[in-house]
KOLGUTI-764880 format. One record per residue: residue in one letter; x, y, z of N, C-alpha, C, CB in turn. Coordinates in steps of 0.1 Angstrom, whole numbers, plus 5000, padded with zeros to 4 digits. Glycine has a CB too. Example, Ala and Ser with C-alpha at 12.3 -4.5 7.8 and 13.67 -1.06 7.14 Angstrom:
BEGIN
A513249435078512349555078513249675078511349555090;S512849785071513749895071512950005079514149945057;
This chain:
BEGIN
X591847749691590447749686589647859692589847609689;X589947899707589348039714589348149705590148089726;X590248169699590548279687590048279672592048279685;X589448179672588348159660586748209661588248019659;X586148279659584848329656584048199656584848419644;X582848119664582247989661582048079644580547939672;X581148129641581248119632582048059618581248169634;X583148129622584548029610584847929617586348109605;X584447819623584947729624584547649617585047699633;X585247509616584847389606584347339617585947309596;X583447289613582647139616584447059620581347049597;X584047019637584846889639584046779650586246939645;X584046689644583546579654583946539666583646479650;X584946599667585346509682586646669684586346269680;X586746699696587646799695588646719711586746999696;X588546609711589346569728590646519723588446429740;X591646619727592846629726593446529736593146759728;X592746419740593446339749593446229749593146349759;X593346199739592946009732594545989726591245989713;X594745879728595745819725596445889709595145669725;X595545869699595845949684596046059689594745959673;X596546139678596346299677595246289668597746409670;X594446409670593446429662593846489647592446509670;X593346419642593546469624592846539618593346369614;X592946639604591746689601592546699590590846809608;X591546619575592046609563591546659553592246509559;X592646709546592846769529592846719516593846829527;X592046669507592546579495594146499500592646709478;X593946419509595446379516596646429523595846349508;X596546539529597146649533596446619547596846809523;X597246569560596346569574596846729579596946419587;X596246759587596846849597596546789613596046999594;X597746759616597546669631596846789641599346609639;X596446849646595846979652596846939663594047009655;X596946879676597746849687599246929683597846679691;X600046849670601246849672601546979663601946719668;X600147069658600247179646601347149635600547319651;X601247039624601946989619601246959610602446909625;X601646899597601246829581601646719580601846889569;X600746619578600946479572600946429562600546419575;X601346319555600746269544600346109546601746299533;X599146079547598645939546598145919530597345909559;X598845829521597745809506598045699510598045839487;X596645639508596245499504596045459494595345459507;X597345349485597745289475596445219474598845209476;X595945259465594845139455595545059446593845219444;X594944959443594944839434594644869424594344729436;X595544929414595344989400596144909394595645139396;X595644869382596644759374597444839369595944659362;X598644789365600244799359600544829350600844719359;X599044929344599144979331599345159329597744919325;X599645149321600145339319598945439323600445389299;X598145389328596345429331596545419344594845319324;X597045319353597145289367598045379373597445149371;X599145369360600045449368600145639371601145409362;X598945639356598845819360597945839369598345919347;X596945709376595945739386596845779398594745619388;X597745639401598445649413599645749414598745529417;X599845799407600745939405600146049408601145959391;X599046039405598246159401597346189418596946109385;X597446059425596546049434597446109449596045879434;X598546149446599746219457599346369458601646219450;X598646449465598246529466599546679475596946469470;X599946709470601046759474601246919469602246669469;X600347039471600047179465601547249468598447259475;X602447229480603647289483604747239481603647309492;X604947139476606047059470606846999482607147169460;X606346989489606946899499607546779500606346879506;X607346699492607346539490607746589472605446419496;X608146709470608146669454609646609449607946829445;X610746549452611546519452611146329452612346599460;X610346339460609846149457608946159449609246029471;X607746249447607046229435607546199420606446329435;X608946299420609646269409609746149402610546289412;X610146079412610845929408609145859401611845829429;X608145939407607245839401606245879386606245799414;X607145999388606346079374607946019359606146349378;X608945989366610045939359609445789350611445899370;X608745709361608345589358607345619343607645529372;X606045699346605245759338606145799325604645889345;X606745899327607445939314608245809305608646049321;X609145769310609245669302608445579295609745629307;X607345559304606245509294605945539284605245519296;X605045719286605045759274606145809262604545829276;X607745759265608845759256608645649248610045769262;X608245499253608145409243607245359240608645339243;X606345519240604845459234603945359240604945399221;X604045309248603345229259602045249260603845239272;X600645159252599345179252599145269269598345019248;X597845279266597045359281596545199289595145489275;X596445109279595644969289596944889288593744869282;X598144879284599544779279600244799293600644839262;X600244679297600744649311602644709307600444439315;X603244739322604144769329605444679321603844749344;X606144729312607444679309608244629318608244769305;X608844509317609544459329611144529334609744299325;X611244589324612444679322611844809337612344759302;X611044849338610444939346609644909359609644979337;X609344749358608344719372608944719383607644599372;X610444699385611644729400610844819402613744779400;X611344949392611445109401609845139402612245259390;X608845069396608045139402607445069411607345209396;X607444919415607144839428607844929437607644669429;X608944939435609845019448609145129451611345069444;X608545229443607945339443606945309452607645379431;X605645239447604945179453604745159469605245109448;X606045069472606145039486607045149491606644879489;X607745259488607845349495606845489500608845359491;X605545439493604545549500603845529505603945619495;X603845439516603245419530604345519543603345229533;X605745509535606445529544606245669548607645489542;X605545779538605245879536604845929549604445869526;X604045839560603045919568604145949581601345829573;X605545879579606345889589606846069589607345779587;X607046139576607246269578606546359584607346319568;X606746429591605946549595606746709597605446499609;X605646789590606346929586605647019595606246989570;X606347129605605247209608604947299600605347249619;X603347329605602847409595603447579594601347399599;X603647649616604147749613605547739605604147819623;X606347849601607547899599608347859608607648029598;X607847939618608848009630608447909642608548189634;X609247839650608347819664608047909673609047719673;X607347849684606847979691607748039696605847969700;X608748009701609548049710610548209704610347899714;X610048189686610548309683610048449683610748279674;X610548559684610248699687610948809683610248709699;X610648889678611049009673611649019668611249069676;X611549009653611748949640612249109637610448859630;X613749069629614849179625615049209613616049149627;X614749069609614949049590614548919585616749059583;X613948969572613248829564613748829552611548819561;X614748689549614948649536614548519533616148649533;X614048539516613348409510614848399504611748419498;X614848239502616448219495616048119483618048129507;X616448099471615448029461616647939455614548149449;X617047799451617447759448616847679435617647739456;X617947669423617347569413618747489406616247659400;X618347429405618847309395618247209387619347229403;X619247139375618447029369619546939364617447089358;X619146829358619746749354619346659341619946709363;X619646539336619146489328617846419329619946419325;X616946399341616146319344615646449351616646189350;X615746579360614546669363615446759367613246619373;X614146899366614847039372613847069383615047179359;X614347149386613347179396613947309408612847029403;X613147339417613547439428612747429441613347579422;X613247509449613247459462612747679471615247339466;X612147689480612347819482612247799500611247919474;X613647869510613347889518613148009529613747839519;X612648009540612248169545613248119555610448229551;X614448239554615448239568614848379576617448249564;X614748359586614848479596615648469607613648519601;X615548619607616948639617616448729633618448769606;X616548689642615848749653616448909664615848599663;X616348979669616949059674617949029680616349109679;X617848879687618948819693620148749687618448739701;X619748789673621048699659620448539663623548709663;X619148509666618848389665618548389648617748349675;X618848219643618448239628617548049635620348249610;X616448099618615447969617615347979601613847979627;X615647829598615147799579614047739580616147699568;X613247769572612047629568611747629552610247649576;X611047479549610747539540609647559534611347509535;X609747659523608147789519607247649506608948029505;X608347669501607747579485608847469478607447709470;X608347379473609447289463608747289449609647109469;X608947239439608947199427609747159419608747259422;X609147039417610046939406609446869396610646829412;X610246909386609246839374610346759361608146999364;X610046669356610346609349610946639337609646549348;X612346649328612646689317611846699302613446639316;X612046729296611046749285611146669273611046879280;X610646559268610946429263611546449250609746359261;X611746629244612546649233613746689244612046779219;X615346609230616746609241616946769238618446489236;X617546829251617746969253619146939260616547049263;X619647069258620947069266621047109280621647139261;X621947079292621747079305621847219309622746999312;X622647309301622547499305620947529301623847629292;X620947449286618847479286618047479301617647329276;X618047339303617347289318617847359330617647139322;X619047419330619347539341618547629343620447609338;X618947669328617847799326616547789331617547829312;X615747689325614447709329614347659344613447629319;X615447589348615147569364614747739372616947499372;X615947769365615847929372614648009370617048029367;X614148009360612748069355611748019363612348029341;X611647909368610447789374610747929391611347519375;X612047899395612647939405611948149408614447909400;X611848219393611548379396610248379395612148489387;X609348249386608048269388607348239400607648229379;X608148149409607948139419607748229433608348069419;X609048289430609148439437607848529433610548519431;X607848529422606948649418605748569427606448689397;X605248459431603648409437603948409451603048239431;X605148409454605048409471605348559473606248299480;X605848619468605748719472604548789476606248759467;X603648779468602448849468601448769479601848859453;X601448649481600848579492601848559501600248439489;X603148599508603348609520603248739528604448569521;X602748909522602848969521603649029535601948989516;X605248979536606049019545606649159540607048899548;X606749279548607349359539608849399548606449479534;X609449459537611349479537611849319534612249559557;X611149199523611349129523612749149518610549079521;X613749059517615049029508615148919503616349039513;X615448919490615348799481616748749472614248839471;X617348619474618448589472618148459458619148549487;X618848439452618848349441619948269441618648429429;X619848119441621348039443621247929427621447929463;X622247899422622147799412623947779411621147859396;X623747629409625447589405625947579394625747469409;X624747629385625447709374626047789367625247709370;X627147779363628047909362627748009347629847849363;X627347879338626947919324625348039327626547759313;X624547949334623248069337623648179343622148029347;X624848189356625048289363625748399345626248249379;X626348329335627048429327626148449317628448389321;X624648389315623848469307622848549314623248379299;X622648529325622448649334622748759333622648639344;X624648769335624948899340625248959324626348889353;X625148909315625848999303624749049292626948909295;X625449119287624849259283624849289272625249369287;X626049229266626549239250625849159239628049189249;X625849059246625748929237624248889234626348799244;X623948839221622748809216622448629215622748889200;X621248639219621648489222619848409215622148449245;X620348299213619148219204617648279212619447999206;X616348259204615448289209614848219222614748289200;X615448089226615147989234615648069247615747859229;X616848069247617648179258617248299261618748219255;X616948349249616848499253615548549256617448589241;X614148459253613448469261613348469273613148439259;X614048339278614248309291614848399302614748219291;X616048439299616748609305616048689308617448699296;X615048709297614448859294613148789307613848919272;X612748699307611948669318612448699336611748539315;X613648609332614448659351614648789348616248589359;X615148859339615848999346614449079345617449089337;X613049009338612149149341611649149356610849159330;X611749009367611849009380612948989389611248939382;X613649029386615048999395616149099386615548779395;X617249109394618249219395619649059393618149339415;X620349139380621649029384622448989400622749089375;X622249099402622849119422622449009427622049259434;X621148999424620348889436620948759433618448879434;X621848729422621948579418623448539421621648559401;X623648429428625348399434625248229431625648439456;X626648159430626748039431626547979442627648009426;X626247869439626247759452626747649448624847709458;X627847579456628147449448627147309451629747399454;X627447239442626547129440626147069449626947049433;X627147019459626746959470625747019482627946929475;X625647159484625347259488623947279485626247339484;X623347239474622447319464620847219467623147319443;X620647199479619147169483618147099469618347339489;X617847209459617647169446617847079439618047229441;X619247009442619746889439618746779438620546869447;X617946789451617246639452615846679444616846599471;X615546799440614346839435614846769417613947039438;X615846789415616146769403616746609398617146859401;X616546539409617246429407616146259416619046479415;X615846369424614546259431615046159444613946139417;X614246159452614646109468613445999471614746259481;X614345859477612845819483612445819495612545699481;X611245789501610845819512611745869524610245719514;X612245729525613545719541614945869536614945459540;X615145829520616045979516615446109519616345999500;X614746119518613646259519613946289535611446209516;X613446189545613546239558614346239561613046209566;X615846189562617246229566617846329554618346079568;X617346389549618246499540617746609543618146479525;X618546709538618546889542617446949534620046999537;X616546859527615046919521614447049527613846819523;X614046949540613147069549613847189557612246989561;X615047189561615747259567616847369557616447159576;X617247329546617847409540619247379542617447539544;X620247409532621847379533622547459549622647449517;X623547389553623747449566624247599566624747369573;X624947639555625147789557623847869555626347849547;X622747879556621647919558621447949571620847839554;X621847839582621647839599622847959604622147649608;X623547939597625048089602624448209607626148169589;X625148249619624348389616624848479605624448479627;X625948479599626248599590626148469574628348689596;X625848519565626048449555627148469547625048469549;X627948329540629248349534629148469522629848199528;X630448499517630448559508630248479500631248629505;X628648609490628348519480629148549466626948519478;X629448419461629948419450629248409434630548319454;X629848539428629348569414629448489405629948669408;X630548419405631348309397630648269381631448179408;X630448419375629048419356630648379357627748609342;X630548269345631148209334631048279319630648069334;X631948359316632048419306631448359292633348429305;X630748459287630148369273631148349259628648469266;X631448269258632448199250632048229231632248019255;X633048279228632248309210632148189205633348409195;X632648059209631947939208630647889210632647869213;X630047969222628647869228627747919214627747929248;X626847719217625947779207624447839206625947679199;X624847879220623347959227623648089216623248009250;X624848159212625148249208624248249195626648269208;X623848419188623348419178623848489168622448439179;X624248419159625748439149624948609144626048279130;X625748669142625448799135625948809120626148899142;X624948829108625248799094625448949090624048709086;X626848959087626749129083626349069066628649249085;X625549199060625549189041626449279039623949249030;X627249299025627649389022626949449007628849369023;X626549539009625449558996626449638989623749648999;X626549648973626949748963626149708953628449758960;X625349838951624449908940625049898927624250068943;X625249858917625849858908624649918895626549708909;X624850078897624450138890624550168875624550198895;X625850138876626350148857625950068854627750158851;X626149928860625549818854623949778844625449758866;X623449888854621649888855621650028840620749968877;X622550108841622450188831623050108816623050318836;X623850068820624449978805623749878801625849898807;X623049788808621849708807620449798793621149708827;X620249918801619150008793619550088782618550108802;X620650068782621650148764621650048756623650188765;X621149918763621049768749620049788741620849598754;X618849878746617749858740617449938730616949868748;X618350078727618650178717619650078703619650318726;X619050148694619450028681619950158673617849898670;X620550248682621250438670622150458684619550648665;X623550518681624550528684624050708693625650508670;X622850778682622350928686621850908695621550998680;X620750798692619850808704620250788721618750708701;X621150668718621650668728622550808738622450568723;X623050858724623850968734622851098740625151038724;X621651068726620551168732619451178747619851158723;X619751018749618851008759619651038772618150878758;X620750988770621551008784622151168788623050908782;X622251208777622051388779620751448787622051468762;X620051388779618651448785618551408801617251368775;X618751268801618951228818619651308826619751098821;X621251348823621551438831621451588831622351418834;X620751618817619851728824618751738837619151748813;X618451618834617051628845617551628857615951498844;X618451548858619351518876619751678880621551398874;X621151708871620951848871619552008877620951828858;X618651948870617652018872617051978883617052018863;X616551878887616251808903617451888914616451598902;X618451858911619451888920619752028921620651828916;X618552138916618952238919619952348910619352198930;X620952268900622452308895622052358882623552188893;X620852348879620152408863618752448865620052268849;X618352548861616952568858616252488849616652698853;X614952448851614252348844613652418828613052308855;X613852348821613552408804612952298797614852448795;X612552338788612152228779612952208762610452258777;X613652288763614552328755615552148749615552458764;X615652138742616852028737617952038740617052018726;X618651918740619951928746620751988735620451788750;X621852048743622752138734624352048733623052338743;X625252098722626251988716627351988727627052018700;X627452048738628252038749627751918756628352168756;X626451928758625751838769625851708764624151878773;X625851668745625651608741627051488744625151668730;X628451578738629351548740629951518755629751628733;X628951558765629951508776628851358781630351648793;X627851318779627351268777627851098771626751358774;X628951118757629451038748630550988760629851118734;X631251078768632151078777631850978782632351168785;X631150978788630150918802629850808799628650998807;X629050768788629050658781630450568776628250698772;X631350648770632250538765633350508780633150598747;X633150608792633650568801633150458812633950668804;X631650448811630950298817631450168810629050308815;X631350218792631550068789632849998789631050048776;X634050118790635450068793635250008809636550208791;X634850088818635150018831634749878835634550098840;X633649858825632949698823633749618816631549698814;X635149638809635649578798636749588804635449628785;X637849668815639449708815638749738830640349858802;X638249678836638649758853640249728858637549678867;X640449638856642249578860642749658853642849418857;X642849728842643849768835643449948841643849718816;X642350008839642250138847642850158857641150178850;X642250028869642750068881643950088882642449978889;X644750018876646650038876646750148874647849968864;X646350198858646350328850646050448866644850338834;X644850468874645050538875645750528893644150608869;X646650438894647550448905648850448904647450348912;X648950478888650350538886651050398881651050608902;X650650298879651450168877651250118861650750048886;X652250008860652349998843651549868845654249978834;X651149878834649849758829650949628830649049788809;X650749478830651949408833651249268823652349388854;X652149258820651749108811651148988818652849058805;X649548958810649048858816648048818812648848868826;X647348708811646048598801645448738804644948388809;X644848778812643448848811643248988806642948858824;X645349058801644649178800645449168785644949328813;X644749218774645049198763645449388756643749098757;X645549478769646249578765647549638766645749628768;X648349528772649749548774650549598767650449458777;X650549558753651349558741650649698733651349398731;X649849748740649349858732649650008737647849848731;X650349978751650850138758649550158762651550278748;X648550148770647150218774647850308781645950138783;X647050438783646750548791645850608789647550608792;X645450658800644250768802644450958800643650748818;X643750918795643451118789643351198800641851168780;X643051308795642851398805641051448813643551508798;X640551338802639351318804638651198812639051308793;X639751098819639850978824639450848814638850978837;X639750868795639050768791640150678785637950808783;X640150548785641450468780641650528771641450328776;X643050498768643350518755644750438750643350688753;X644950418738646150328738647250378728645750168732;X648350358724649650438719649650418706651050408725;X649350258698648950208692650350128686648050288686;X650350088677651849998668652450078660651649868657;X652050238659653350308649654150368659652850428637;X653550418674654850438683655950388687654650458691;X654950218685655850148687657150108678655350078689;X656550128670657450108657659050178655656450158645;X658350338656659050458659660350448664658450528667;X659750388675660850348688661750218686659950308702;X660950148675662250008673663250118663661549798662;X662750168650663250258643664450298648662550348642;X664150378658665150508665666450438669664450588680;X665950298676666850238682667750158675666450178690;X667250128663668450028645669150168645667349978621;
C-alpha cells in the first residue's frame, strides 16, 4: 500500500492486518483477500423460485470476468439451456426431470469460497525472467466447448511456473452441429482470445502455442488445396488471419485442460483438478515434441465443397438452322447466308467492305454451307463413320446403309443410289 499514491487509493475501512479474518475487499462477488493477495468467490444463493426466471437470475448472479470457475458455471447454464430446449415458460416451475442437477448445482456454490487463486502470475520468489509463453487450449463436446489459456515462464535458472491467464466455456448451440464444427469454433473462441490478451498483457518476445485434440481441425488448418463449406471456411480464414499453422500441435484428450471447460466440473472437481495449474508437461523444463498429427482431409468429408464443373457447347448451326425456317424461298435463303459471310469476311479483315451484291460463286458456296448444316442435323452417325474411313453398318437408326453414302470432295453426303447397285448384281448373273 506504501507504493500507492494516497491519492489512488480506495477508500478502506479498516486496514488491520491482524484480526483473526483476512481482510476482504469486494468486486460484484469477486473478493480480493489483501493479506493472502489472492481471489475469492463468496455468492450468496438467494431464494429464487424454480422457475426458468430464477434460474437465469441465479446463473446470471456468478460473477466470474476471467473464467475461473467457468467449468462449474457450465453445468448451470446446461440446466438453463435445456429449459429453453423444451420451451419451458419464464414463470413454469423446474421439470422434475431437471431439479437433481440443479439442487445439486445449487448446493455446490457455497463450496465456491473454499477456492483461492492468486492474483500474481509468478510468486515472489521468482526472478529474471528468460521466456514467456501463453499456451491456449480448446475443446468441445456434445454439451460445451470452450478454452482455457496459460502463462508458462521459464526463469534464468530453468525454473518453470504455469498459472492460469483466462477460461471460457460456453454451452453448445441448440441447432444439432457436428463435433469437428464445435472443434472449430472451440479453436476460434481460443485465437480471439489470444488476439485480447495479447494486447492487455503487453509482455514482449511473447511466444504463443495452440493445443487441441483434434486431429480433423489440426487437418483443416494446415491445408491449402481444399475448398471447404462456408461454415468452415470462414472459420479457418479467421485462425490463420491470427495465428501461423506452426503454432498449432495435438494434445491428447486426457492431457487437454480444456476438457473440463467443455464438459463442466463441480465445485470439490474444480479444486482437485489441473484447471488452475495447467497439464503436467507444462511444469518440464524442456517441452515434449509437439505433435502435428492434421488428419488428412478425406474426398469424403462433408465439410468439403463439391466442385460442379459445366460443360458448355454453343451449338451454333443449330441457332442458324432455327433462322433459315423463317425464309418461305429456297433464294432467299441462299441469299441471305451469302450476304452473312460476306460480312464476317469483311469484319475479319479477308475482303474489303462493298456494297455491291453477292456474286454466283459466293452464292454457290453458300448452298454448300447450307445443305452441309442440314445433313449434319439429319446423318451425324453416318458422316462421322464416312469421314473416319469406316463403312456405314446396318442399324434401326441409320436408314442410309443400303444406299452406299459417301462424301464428295466437297464434304457433302452423297449416296450411290439402286442402279449401281443393280449394275453390280448384273455383272455378277
Amino acid at each position: 500500500m506504501a507504493s500507492i499514491p494516497d491519492e489512488e487509493r480506495a477508500t478502506v475501512k479498516d486496514q488491520d492486518m491482524t484480526l483473526s479474518l483476512p481482510h476482504m475487499e469486494r468486486v460484484l462477488g469477486v473478493e480480493w483477500c489483501i493479506t493472502s493477495d489472492s481471489f475469492k468467490f463468496r455468492v450468496q444463493v438467494k431464494t429464487n423460485p424454480l422457475t426458468r426466471r430464477g434460474v437465469l437470475s441465479t446463473v446470471a448472479s456468478v460473477y466470474d470476468p476471467l473464467g475461473f470457475i467457468a467449468p462449474f458455471v457450465l453445468l448451470g447454464k446446461q440446466v438453463l439451456q435445456q429449459m429453453c430446449r423444451e420451451k419451458i415458460g419464464w414463470d413454469n416451475e423446474l421439470p422434475e426431470s431437471l431439479r437433481p442437477q440443479w439442487e445439486s448445482w445449487i448446493r455446490d456454490l457455497p463450496k465456491l469460497s473454499e477456492l483461492e487463486i492468486k492474483r500474481c502470475y509468478l510468486p515472489s520468489t521468482f526472478h529474471n525472467i528468460k521466456r514467456y509463453e501463453l499456451h491456449r487450449f480448446s475443446d468441445a463436446s456434445i454439451s460445451g466447448y470452450g478454452e482455457c489459456t496459460y502463462l508458462r515462464v521459464i526463469s534464468e535458472s530453468d525454473e518453470v511456473h504455469c498459472s492460469l491467464v483466462m477460461g471460457k466455456s460456453r454451452v453448445t448451440p441448440s441447432k444439432v452441429t457436428t463435433i469437428p464444427r464445435l472443434e472449430l469454433t472451440a479453436a476460434v473462441v481460443a485465437v480471439r482470445t489470444s488476439d485480447m490478451l495479447r494486447n492487455e498483457l503487453e509482455i514482449q518476445d511473447l511466444q504463443e502455442y495452440f493445443w487441441t485434440d483434434s486431429t480433423v481441425v489440426l487437418g483443416y488448418i494446415n491445408n491449402d488445396a481444399r475448398r471447404f463449406q462456408v461454415f468452415v471456411s470462414n472459420r479457418i480464414q479467421r485462425i490463420k488471419t491470427s495465428t501461423k499453422p506452426e503454432q498449432w500441435a495435438y494434445v491428447a484428450s486426457e492431457k487437454n485442460p480444456a476438457d473440463y471447460a467443455s464438459r463442466g466440473l463441480t465445485a470439490e472437481q474444480l479444486k482437485t483438478s489441473s484447471w488452475f495449474t495447467g497439464p503436467k508437461f507444462l511444469w518440464q523444463r524442456e517441452l515434449p515434441d509437439r505433435e502435428r498429427k492434421a488428419e488428412e482431409v478425406k474426398d469424403d468429408d462433408p465439410e468439403l465443397r463439391k466442385a460442379n464443373v459445366f460443360s458448355t457447347k454453343a451449338k451454333e448451326d443449330r441457332l442458324l438452322l432455327d433462322r433459315l425456317e423463317k425464309f418461305s424461298d429456297w433464294s432467299r435463303v441462299v441469299q441471305a447466308v451469302a450476304r452473312l459471310r460476306q460480312r464476317v469476311k469483311e469484319q475479319k479483315g479477308k475482303k474489303q467492305r462493298t456494297n455491291e451484291s453477292t456474286s454466283l460463286e459466293e452464292r454457290k458456296e453458300a448452298e454448300i454451307v447450307i445443305v452441309k448444316l442440314v445433313q449434319e442435323e439429319a446423318f451425324p452417325n453416318e458422316i462421322k463413320s464416312l469421314k473416319a474411313n469406316k463403312v456405314i453398318s446396318k442399324s434401326k437408326n441409320s436408314k442410309l446403309y443400303k444406299l452406299s453414302p459417301f462424301l464428295d470432295e466437297e464434304g457433302i453426303l452423297r449416296v450411290g443410289g439402286r442402279l449401281s447397285q443393280a449394275s453390280s448384281n448384273t455383272s455378277k448373273g
